[in-house]
VOKOL-125358 format. One record per residue: x, z, y of N, C-alpha, C in turn; residue number from 0. Coordinates in Angstrom, 2 decimals, padded with zeros to 5 digits, always signed. Layout:
REM VOKOL-125358
<pt n_px="X" n_pz="Z" n_py="Y" ca_px="X" ca_pz="Z" ca_py="Y" c_px="X" c_pz="Z" c_py="Y" n="NUM"/>
...
This chain:
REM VOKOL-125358
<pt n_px="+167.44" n_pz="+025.39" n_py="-068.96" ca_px="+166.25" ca_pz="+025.20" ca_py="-069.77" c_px="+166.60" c_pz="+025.54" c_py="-071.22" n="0"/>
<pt n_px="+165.51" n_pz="+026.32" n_py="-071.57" ca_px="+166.03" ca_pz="+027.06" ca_py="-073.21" c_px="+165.48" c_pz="+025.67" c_py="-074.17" n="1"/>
<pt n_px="+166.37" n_pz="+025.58" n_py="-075.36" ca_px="+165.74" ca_pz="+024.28" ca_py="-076.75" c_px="+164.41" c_pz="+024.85" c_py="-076.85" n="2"/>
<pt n_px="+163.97" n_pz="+025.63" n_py="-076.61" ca_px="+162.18" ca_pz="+026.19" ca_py="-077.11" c_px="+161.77" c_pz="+024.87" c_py="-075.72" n="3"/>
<pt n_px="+161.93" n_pz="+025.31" n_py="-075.01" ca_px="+160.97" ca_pz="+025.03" ca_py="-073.43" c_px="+161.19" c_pz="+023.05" c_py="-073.63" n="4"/>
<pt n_px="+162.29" n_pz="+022.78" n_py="-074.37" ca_px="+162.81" ca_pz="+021.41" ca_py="-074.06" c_px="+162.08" c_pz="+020.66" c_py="-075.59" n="5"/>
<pt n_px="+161.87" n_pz="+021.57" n_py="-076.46" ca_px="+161.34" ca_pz="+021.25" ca_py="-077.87" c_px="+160.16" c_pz="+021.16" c_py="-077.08" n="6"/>
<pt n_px="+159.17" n_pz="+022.10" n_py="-076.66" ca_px="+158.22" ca_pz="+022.29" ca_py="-075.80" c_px="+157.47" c_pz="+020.84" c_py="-075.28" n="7"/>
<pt n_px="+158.33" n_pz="+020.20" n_py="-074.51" ca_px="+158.08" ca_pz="+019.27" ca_py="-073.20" c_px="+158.18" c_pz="+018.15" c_py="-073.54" n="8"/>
<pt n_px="+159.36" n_pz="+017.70" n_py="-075.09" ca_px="+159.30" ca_pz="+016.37" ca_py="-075.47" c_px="+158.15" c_pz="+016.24" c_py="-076.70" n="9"/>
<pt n_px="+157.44" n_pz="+017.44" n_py="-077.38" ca_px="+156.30" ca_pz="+016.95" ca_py="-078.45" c_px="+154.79" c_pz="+017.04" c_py="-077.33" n="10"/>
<pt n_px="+154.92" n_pz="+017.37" n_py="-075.90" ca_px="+153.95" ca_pz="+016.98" ca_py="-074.81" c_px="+153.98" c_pz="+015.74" c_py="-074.84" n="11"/>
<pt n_px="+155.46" n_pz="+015.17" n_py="-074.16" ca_px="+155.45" ca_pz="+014.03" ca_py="-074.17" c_px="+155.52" c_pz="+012.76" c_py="-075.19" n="12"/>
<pt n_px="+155.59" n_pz="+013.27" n_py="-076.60" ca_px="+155.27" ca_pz="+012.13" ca_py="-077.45" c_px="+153.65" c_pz="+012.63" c_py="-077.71" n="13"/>
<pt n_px="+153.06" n_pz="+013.28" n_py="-077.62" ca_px="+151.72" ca_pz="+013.36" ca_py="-077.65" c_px="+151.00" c_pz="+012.00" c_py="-076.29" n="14"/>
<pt n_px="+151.65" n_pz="+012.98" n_py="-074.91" ca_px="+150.98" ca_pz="+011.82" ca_py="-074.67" c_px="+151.34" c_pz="+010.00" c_py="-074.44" n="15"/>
<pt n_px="+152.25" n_pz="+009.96" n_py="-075.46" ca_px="+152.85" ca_pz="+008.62" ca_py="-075.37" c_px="+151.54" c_pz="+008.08" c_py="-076.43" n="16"/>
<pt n_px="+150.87" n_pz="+008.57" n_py="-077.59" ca_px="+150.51" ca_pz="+008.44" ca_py="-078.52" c_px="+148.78" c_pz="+007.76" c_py="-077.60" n="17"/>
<pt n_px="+148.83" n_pz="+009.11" n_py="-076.82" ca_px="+147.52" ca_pz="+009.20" ca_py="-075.97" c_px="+147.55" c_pz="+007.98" c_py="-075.25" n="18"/>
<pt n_px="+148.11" n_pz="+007.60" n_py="-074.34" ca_px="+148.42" ca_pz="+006.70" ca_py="-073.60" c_px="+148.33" c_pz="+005.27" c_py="-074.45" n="19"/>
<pt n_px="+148.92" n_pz="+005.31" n_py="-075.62" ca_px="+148.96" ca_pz="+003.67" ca_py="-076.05" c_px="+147.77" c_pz="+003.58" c_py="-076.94" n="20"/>
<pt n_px="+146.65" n_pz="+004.84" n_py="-077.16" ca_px="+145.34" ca_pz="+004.37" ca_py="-077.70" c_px="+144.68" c_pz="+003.96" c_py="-076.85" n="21"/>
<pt n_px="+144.99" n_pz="+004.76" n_py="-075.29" ca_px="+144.00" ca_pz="+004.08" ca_py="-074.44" c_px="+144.30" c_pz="+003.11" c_py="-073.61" n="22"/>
<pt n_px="+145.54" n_pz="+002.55" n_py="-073.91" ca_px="+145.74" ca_pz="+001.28" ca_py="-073.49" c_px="+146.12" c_pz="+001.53" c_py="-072.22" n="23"/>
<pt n_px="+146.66" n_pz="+002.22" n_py="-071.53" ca_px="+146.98" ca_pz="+002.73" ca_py="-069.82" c_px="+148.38" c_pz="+002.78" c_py="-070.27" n="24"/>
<pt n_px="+148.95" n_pz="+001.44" n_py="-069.85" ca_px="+150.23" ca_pz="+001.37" ca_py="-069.67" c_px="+151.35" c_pz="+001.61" c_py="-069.37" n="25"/>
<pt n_px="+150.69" n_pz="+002.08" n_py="-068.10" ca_px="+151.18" ca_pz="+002.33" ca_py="-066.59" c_px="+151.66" c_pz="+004.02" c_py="-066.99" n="26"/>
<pt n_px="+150.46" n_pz="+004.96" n_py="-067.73" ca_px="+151.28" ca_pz="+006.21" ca_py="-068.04" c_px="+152.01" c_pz="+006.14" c_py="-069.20" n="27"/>
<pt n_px="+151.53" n_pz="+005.27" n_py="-070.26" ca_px="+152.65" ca_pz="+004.88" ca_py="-071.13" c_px="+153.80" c_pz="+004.88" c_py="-070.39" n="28"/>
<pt n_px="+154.84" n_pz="+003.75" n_py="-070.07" ca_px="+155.30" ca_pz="+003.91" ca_py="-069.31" c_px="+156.14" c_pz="+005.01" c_py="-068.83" n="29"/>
<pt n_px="+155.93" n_pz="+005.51" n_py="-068.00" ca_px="+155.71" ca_pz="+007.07" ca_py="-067.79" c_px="+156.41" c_pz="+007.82" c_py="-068.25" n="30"/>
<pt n_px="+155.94" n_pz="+007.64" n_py="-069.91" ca_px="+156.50" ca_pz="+008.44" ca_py="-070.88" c_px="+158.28" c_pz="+008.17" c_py="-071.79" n="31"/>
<pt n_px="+158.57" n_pz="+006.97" n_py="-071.11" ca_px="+159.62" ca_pz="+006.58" ca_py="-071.46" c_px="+160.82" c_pz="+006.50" c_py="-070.01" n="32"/>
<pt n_px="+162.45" n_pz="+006.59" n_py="-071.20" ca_px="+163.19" ca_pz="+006.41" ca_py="-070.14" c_px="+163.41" c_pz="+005.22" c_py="-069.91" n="33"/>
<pt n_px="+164.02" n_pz="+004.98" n_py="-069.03" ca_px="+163.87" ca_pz="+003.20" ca_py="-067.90" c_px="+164.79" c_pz="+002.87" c_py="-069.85" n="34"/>
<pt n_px="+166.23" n_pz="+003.25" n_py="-070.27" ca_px="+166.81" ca_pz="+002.77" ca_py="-071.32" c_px="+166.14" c_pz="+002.91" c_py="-072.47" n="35"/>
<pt n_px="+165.50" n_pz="+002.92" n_py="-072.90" ca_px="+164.75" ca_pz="+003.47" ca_py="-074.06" c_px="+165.12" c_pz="+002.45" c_py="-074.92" n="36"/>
<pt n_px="+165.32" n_pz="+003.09" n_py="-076.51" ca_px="+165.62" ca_pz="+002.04" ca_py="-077.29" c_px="+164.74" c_pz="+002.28" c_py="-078.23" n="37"/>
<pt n_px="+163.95" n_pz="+001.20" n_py="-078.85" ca_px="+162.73" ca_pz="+001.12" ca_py="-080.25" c_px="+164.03" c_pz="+000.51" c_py="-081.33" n="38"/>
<pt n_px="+163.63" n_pz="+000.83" n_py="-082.27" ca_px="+163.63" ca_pz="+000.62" ca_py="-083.61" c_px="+163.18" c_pz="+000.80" c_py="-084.75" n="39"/>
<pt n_px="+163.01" n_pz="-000.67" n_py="-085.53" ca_px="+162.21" ca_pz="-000.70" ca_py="-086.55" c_px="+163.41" c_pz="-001.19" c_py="-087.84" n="40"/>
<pt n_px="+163.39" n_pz="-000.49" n_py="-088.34" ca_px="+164.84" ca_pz="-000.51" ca_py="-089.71" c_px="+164.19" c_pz="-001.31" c_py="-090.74" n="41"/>
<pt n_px="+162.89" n_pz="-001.66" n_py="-090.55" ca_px="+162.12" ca_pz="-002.30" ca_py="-092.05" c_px="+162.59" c_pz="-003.99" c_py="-091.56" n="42"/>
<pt n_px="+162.34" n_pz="-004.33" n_py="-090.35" ca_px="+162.25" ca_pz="-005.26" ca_py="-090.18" c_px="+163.68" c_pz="-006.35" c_py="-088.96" n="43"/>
<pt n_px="+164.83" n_pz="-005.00" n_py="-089.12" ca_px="+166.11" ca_pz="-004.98" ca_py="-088.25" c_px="+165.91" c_pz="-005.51" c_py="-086.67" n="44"/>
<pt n_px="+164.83" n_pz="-004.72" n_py="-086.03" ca_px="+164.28" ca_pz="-005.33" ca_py="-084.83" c_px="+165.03" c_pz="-004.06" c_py="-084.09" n="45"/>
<pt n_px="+165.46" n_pz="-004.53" n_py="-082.87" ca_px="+165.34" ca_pz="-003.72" ca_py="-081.64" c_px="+164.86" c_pz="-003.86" c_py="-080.06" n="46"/>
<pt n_px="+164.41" n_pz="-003.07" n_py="-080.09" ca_px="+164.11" ca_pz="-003.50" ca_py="-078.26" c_px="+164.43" c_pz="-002.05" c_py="-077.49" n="47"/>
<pt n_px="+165.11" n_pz="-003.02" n_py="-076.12" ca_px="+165.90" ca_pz="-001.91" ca_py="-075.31" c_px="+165.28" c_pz="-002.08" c_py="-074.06" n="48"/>
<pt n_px="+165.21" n_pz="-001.23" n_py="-073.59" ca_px="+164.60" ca_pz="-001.23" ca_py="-071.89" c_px="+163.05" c_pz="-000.78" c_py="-071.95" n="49"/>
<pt n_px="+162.66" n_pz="-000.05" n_py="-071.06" ca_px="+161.10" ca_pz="+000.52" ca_py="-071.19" c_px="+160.49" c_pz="-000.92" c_py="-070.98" n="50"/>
<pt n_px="+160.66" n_pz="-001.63" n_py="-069.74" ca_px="+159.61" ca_pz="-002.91" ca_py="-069.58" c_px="+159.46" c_pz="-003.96" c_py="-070.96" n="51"/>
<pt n_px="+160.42" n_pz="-004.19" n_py="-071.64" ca_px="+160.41" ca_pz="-005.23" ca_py="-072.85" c_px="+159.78" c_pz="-003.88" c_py="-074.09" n="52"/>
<pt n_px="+159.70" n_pz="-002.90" n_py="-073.80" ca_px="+159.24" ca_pz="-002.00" ca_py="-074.91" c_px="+157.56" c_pz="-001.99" c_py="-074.56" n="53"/>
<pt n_px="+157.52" n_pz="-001.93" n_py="-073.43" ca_px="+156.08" ca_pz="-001.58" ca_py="-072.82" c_px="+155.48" c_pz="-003.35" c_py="-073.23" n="54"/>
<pt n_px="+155.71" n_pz="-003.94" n_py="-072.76" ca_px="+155.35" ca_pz="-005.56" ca_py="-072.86" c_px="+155.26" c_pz="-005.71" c_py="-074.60" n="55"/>
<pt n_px="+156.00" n_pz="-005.00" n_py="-075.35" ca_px="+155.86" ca_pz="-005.57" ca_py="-076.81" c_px="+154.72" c_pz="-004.99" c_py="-077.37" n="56"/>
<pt n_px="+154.23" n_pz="-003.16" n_py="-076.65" ca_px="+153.07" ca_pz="-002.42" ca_py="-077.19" c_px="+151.66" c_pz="-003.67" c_py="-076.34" n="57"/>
<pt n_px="+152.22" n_pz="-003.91" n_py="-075.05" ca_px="+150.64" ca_pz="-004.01" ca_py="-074.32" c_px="+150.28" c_pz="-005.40" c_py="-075.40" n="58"/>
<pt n_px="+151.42" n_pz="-006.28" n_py="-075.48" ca_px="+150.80" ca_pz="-007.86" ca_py="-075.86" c_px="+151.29" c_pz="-008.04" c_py="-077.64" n="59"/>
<pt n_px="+151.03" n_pz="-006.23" n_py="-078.02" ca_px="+150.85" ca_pz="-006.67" ca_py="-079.30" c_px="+149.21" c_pz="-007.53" c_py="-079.87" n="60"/>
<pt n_px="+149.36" n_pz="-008.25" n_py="-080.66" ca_px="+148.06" ca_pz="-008.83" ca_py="-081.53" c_px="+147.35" c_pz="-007.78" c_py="-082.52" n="61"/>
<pt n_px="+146.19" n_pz="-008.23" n_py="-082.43" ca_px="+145.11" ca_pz="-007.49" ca_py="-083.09" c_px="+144.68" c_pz="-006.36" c_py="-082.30" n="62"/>
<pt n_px="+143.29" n_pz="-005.95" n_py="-082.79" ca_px="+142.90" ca_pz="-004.81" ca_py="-082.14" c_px="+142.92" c_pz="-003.53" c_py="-083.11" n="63"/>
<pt n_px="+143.61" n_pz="-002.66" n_py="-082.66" ca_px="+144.69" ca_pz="-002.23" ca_py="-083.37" c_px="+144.29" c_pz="-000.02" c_py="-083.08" n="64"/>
<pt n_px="+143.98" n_pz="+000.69" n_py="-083.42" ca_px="+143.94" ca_pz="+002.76" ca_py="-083.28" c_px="+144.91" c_pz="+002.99" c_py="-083.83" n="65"/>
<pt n_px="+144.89" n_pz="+004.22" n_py="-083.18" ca_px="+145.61" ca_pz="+005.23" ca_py="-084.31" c_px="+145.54" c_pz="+006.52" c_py="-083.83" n="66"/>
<pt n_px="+145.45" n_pz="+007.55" n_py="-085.03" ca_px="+145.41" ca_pz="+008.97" ca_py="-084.91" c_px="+146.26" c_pz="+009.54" c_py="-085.93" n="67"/>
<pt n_px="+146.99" n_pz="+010.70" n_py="-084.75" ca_px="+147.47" ca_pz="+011.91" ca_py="-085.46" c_px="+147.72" c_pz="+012.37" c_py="-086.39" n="68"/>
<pt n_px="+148.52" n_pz="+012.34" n_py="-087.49" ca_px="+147.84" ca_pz="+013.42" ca_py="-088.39" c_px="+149.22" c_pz="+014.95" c_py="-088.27" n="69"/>
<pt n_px="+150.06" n_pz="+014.59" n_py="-087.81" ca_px="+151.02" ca_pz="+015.84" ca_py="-087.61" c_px="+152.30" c_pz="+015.36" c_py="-087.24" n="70"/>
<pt n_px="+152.49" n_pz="+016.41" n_py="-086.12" ca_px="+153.77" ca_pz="+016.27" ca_py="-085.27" c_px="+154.92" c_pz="+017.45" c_py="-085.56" n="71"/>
<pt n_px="+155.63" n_pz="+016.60" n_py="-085.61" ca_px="+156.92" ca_pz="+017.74" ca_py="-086.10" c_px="+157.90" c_pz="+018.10" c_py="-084.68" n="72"/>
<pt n_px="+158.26" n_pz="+019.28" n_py="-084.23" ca_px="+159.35" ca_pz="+019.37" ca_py="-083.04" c_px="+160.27" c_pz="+020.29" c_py="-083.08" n="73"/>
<pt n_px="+161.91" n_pz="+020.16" n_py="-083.12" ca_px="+162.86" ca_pz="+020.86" ca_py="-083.11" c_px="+163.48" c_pz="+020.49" c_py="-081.58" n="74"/>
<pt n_px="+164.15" n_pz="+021.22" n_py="-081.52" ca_px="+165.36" ca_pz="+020.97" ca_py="-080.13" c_px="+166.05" c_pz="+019.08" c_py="-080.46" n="75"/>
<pt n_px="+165.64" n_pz="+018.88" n_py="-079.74" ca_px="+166.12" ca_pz="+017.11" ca_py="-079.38" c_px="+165.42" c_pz="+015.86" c_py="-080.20" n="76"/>
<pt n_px="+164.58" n_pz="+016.71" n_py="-081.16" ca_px="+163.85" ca_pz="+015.48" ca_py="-082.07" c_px="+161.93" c_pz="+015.97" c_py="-082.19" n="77"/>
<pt n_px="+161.21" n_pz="+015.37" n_py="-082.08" ca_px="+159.71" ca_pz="+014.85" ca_py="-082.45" c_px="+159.75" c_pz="+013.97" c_py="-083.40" n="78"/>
<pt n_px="+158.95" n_pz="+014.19" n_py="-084.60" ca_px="+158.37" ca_pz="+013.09" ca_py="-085.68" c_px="+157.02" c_pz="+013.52" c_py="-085.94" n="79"/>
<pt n_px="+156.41" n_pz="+011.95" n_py="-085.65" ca_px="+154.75" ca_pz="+011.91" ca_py="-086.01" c_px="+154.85" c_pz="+011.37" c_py="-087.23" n="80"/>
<pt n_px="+153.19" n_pz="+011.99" n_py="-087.90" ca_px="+152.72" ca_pz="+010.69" ca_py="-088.87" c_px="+151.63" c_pz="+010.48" c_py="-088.24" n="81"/>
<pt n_px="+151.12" n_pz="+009.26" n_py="-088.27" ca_px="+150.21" ca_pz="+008.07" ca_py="-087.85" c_px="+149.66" c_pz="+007.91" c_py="-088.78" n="82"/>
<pt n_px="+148.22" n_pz="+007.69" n_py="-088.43" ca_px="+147.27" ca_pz="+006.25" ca_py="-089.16" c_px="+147.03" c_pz="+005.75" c_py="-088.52" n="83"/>
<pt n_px="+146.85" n_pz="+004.31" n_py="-089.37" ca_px="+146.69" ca_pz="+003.21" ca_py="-087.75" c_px="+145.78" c_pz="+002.10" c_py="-088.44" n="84"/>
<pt n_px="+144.50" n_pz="+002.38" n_py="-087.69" ca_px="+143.35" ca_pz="+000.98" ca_py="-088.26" c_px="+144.03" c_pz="-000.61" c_py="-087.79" n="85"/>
<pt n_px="+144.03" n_pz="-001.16" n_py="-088.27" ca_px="+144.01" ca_pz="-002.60" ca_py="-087.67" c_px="+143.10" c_pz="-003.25" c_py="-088.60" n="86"/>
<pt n_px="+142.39" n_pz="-004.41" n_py="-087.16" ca_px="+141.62" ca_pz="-005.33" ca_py="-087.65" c_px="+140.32" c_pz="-004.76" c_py="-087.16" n="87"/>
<pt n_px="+138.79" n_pz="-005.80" n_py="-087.73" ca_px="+137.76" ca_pz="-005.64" ca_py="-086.95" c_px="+137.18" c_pz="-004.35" c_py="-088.13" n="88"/>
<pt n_px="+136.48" n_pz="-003.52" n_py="-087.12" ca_px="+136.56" ca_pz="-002.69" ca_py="-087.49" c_px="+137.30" c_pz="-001.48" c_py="-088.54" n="89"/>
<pt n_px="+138.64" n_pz="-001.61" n_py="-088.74" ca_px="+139.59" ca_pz="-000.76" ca_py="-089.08" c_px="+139.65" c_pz="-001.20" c_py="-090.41" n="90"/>
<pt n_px="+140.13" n_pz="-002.43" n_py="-091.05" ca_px="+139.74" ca_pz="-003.29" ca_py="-091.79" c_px="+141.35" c_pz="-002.90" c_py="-092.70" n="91"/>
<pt n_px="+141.84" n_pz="-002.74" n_py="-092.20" ca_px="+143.57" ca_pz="-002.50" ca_py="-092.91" c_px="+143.89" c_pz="-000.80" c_py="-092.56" n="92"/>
<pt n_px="+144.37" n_pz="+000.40" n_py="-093.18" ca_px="+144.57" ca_pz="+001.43" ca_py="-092.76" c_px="+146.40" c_pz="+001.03" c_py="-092.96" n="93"/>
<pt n_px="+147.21" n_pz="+001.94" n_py="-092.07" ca_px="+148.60" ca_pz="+001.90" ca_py="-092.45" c_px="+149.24" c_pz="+003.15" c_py="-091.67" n="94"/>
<pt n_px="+150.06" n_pz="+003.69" n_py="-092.53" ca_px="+150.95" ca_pz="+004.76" ca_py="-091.56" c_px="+151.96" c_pz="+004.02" c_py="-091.58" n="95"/>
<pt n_px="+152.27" n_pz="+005.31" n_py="-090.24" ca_px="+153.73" ca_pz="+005.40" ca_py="-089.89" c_px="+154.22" c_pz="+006.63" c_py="-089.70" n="96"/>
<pt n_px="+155.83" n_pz="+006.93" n_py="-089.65" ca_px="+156.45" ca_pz="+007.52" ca_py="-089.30" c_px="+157.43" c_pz="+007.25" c_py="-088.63" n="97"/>
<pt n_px="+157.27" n_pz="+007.98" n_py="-087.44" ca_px="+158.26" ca_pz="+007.56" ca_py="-085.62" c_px="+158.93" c_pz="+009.01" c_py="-085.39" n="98"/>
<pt n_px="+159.85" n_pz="+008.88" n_py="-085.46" ca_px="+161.29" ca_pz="+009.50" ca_py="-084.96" c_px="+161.48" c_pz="+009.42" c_py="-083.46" n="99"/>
<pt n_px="+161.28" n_pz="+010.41" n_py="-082.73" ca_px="+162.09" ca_pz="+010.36" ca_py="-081.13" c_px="+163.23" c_pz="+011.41" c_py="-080.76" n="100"/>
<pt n_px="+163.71" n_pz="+010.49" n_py="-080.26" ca_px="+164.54" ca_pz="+011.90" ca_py="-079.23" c_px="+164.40" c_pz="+011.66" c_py="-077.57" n="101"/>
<pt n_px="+164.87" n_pz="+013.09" n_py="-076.91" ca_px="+164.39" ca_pz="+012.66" ca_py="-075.37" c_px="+165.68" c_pz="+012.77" c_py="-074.83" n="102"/>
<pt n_px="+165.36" n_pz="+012.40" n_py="-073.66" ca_px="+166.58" ca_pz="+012.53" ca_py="-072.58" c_px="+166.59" c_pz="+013.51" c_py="-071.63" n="103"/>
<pt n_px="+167.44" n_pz="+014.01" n_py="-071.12" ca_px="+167.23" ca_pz="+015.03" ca_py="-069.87" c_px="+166.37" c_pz="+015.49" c_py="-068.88" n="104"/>
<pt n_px="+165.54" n_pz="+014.88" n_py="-068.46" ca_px="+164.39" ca_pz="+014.53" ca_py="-067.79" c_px="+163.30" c_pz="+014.91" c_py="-068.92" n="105"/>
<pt n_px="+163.15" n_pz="+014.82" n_py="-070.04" ca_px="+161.97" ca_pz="+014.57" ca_py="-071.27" c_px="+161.47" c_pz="+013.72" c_py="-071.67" n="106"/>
<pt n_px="+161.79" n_pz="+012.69" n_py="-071.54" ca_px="+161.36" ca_pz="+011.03" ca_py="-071.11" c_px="+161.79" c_pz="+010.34" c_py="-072.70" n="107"/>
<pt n_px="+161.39" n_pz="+009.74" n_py="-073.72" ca_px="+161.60" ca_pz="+009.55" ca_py="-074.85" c_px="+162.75" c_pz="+008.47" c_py="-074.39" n="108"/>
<pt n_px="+163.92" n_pz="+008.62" n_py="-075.11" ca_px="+165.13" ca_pz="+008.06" ca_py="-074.99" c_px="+165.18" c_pz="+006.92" c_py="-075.79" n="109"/>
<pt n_px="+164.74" n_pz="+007.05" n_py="-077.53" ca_px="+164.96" ca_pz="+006.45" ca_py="-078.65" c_px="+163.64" c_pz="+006.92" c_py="-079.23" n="110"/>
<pt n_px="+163.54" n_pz="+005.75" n_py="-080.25" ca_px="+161.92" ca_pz="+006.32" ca_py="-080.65" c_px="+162.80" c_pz="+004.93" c_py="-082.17" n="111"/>
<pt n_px="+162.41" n_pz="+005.54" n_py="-083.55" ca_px="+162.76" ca_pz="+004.79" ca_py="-084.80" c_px="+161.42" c_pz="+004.73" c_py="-085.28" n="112"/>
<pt n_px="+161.03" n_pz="+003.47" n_py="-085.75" ca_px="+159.58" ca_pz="+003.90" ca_py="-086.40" c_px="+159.97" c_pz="+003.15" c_py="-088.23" n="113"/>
<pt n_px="+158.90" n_pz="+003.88" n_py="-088.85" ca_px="+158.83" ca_pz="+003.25" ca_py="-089.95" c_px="+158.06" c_pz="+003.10" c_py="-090.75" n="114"/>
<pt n_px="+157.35" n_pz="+002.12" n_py="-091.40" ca_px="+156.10" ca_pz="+001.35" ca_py="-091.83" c_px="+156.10" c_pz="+001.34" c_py="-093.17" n="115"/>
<pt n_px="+155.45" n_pz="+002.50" n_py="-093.93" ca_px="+155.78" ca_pz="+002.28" ca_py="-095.65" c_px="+154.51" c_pz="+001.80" c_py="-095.97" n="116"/>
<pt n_px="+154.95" n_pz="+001.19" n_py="-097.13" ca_px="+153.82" ca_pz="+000.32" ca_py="-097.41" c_px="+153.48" c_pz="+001.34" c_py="-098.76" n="117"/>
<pt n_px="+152.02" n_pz="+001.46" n_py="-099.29" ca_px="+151.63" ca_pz="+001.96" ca_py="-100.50" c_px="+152.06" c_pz="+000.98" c_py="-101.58" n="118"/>
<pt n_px="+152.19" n_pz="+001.60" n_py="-102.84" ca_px="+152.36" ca_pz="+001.15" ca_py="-104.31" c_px="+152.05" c_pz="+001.83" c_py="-104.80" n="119"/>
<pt n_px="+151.28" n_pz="+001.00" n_py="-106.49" ca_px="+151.54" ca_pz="+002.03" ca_py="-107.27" c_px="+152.55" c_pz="+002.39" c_py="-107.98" n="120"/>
<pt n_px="+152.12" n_pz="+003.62" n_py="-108.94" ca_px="+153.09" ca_pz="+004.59" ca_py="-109.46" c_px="+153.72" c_pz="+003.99" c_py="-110.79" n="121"/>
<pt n_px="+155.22" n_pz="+003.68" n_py="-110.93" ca_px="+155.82" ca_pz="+002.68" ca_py="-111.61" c_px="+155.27" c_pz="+002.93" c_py="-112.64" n="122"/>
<pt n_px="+155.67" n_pz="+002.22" n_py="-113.99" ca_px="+155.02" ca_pz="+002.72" ca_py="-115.38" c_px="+155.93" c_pz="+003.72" c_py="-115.80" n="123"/>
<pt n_px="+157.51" n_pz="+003.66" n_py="-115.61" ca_px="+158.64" ca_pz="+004.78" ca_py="-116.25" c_px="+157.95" c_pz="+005.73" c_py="-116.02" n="124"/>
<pt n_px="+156.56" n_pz="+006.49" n_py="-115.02" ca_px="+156.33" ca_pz="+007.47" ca_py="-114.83" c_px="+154.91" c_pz="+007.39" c_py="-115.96" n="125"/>
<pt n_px="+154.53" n_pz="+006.85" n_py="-116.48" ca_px="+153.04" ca_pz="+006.71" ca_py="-117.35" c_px="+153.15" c_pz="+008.15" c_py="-118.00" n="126"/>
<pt n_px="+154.09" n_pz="+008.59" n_py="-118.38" ca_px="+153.92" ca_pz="+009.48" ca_py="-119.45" c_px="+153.70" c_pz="+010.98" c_py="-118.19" n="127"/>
<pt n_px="+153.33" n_pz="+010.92" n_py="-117.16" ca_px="+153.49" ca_pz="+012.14" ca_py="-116.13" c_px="+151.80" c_pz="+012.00" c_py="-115.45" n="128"/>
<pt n_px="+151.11" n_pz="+010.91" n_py="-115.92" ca_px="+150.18" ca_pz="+010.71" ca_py="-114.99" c_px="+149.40" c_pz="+011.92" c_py="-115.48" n="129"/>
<pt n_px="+149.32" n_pz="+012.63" n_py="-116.50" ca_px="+148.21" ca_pz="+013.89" ca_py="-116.50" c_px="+148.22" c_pz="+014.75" c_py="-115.63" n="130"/>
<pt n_px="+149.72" n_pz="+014.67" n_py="-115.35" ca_px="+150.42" ca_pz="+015.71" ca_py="-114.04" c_px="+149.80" c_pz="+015.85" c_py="-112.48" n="131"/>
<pt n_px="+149.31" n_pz="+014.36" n_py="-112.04" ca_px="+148.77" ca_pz="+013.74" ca_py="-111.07" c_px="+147.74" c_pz="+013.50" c_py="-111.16" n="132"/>
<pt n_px="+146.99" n_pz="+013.52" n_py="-109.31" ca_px="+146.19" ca_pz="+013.35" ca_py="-109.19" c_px="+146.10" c_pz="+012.45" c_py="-107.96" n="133"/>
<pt n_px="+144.90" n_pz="+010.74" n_py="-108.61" ca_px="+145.01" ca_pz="+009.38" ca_py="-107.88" c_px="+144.14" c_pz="+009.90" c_py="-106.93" n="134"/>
<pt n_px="+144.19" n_pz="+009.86" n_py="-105.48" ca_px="+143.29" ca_pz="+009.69" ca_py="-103.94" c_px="+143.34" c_pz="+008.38" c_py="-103.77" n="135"/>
């Protein structure tokens, strides 16, 4: 199998990992992972290992919770998304992320790193640059 065909098959499969945990179908969630799979979250020094304790932490997360797309990155052995992700009643909090995978032999997401930046504003040492910029 050529790195094109294998770059190929693992940004399928973090697509539809993405697909799968908006629509709440577990079972192909699931699916999309290897039985070892390891999560990590570096903001908050959490890990979870094994697809079932990974799958169990997405299904019986709290809140009612989207997210969409906004661009997927894929080289030979790595996928990175960015996310938006509503939480709350009616999409009451917006937040990205950025998730790091790699796959395993099979294509099956091996390791998946996520990470949760929070917005700020722009320090004051920068005041004298704000003509430069433009606030969204």
């Amino acid at each position: 199998m050529t790195d094109t065909t294998r770059t190929t098959d693992l940004r399928e499969t973090v697509e539809r990992f993405w697909a799968t945990a908006e629509a709440r179908d577990w079972d192909a969630f699931a699916d999309t992972l290897a039985d070892d799979v390891v999560y990590t979250l570096p903001q908050t020094r959490e890990r979870i290992s094994g697809k079932e304790r990974f799958v169990r932490f997405n299904r019986e997360y709290p809140s009612d919770w989207h997210l969409r797309m906004e661009r997927v990155v894929a080289e030979p052995g790595q996928v990175v998304t960015w996310l938006r992700f509503s939480v709350g009643f009616e999409g009451a909090e917006e937040m990205h992320a950025l998730s790091f995978f790699t796959g395993d032999e099979k294509g099956n997401i091996a390791t998946m790193t996520d990470f949760w930046p929070e917005p700020y504003e722009p320090p004051a040492s920068r005041n004298h640059l704000r003509e430069l910029t433009e606030r969204y």
